[in-house]
C-alpha positions, -999 to +999 in steps of 0.1 A: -093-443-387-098-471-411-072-494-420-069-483-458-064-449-439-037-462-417-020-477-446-024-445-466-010-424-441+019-449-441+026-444-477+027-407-473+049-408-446+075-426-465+073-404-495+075-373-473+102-387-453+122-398-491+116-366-503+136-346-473+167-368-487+164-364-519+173-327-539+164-338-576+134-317-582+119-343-614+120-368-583+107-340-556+078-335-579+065-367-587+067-377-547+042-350-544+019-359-570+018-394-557+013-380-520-016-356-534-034-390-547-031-404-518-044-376-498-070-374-526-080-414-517-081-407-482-106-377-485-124-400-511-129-426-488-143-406-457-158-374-475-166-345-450-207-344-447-225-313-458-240-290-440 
């Protein structure tokens, strides 16, 4: 794993970790948006190849 990947994974750790404390839903909701664009960065990044 690369080390924008490491940190990436970090990131969405925390948020996913914030959002099991947290039970305002406007607050729930943008946690996953900014966990989808992270995911979104890491698939980005290393792409699956083609077959």
């Amino acid at each position: 794993m690369c080390e924008k990947c490491a940190e990436l994974d970090e990131k969405i750790t925390h948020y996913k970790t914030l959002a099991a404390r947290l039970t305002d839903q406007q607050t729930l909701d943008g946690i996953a948006r900014l966990i989808a664009e992270h995911q979104a960065e890491k698939q980005a990044l290393h792409p699956e190849p083609k077959e």
